[in-house]
C-alpha positions as CSV (number, residue, x, y, z in Angstrom):
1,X,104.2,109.1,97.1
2,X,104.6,112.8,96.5
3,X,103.5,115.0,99.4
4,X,105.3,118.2,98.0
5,X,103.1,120.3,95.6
6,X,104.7,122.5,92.5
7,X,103.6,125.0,94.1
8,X,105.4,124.7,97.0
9,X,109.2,124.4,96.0
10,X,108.5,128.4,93.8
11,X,107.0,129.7,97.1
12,X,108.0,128.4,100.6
13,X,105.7,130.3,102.3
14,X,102.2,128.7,100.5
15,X,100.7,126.7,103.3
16,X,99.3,123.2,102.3
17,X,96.8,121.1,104.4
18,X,96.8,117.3,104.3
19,X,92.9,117.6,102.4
20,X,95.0,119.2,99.2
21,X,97.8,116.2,98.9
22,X,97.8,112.7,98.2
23,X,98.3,110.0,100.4
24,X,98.0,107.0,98.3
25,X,100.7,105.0,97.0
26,X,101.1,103.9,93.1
27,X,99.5,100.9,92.1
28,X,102.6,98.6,91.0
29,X,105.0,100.0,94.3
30,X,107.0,97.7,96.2
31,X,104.4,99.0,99.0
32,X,101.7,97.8,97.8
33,X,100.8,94.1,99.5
34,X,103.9,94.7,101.4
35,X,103.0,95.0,105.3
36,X,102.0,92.3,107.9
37,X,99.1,91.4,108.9
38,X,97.9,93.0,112.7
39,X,94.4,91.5,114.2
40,X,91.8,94.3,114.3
41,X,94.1,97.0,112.7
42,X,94.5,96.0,109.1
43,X,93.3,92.9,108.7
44,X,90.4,94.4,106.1
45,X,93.1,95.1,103.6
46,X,92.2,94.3,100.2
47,X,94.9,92.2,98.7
48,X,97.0,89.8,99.8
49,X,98.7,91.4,102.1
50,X,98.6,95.1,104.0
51,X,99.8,97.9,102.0
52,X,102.5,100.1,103.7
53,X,101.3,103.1,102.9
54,X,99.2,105.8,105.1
55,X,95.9,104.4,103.0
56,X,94.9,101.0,101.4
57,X,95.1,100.9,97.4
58,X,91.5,101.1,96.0
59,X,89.7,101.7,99.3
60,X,88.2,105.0,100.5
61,X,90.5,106.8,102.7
62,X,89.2,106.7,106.6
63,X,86.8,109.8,107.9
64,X,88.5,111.3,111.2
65,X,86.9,114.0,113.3
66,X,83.4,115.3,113.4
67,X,81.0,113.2,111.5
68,X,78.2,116.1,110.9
69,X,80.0,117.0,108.0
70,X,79.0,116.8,104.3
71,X,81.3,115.2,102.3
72,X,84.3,117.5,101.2
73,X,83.5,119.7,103.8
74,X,86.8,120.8,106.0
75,X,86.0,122.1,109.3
76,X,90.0,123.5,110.3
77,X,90.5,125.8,107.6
């Protein structure tokens, strides 16, 4: 997982949200399938176990916050 953009390591002060990076691990990671199962938390995980990463490898990545958004619309920036 790489959360630090190119960008960020010529100029310190560029400000990144969490929109512009990517959360999802590497298909083939030790993560992947790695976690244990918890009742009503994960237990929708797609292989054949949990994945330890912030999102689950191949699925759609949650929606948090107000839902009158259009998609790809950011509402803190």
């Amino acid at each position: 997982m790489n959360v630090t953009a190119p960008d960020q390591a010529r100029d310190p002060m560029i400000v990144h949200h969490a929109s512009d990076l990517n959360f999802a691990l590497r298909p083939g990671s030790k993560a992947v399938d790695a976690g244990t199962i918890l009742p009503i938390i994960n237990d929708d995980s797609t292989g054949t176990a949990p994945d330890l990463g912030a999102l689950e490898l191949g699925q759609p990545a949650p929606v948090y916050g107000p839902r009158w958004l259009k998609p790809g619309d950011i509402f803190y920036r």
